[in-house]
N, C-alpha and C positions, 0 to 999 in steps of 0.2 A: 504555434508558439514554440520558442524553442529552449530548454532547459537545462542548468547545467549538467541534471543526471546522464552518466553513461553507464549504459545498463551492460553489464557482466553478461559474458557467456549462456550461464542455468537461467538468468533473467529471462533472455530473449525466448529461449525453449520454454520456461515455465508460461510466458503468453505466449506464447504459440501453440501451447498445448492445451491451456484453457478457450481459445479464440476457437481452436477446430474441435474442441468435443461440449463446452460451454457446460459446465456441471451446475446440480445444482449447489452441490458443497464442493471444498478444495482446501485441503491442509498444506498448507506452505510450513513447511521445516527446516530448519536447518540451524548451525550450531551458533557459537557467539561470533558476531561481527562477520556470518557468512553475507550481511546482505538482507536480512528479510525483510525491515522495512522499505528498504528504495524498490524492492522488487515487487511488493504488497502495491505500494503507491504507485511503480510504474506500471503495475497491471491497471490499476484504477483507469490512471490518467489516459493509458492507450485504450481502454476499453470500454471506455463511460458512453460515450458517443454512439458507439458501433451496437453496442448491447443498451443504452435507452437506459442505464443506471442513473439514478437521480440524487442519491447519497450516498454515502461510505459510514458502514460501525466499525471501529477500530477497538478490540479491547485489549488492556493491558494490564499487568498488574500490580502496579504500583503506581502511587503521584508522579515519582521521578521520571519515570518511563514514559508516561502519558505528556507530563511534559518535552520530555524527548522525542517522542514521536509526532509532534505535534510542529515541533520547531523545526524536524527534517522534512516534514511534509511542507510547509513553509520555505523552509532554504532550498530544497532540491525544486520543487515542482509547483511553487508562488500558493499551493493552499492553505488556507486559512481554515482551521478546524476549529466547531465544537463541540467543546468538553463539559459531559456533563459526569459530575461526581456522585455517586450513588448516596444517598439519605441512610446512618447506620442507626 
């Protein structure tokens, strides 16, 4: 399937780097608007298959956010997430 994302430069290298050493954790960093959500999701989407991943937890921290992440994951890459909201 093929998707509007085109993955940036550190994108490509960050799965690359997770595909050949496959961690159990992975901190994705970077500043504002470097990229971390499409780079989060294009890890997902190249890497669901190959590694047998069955879901994705996405956390974030605010409503607004959650709905943004939510919509890019949507427009970039056609999924559909859900969102559940914690009980305060």
């Amino acid at each position: 399937m093929s998707y509007p994302f085109v993955p940036r430069d550190w994108q490509e290298r960050f799965v690359r780097e997770y595909q050949t050493n496959t961690p159990k954790n992975f901190l994705l960093e970077g500043c504002t608007s470097a990229g971390k959500t499409g780079g989060a999701l294009y890890a997902y989407v190249f890497l669901k298959d190959g590694l047998d991943w069955k879901f994705l937890i996405s956390v974030v921290p605010s409503e607004h956010l959650k709905k943004q992440y939510a919509q890019d994951a949507k427009n970039l890459f056609g999924l559909n997430l859900y969102s559940v909201v914690p009980q305060m």
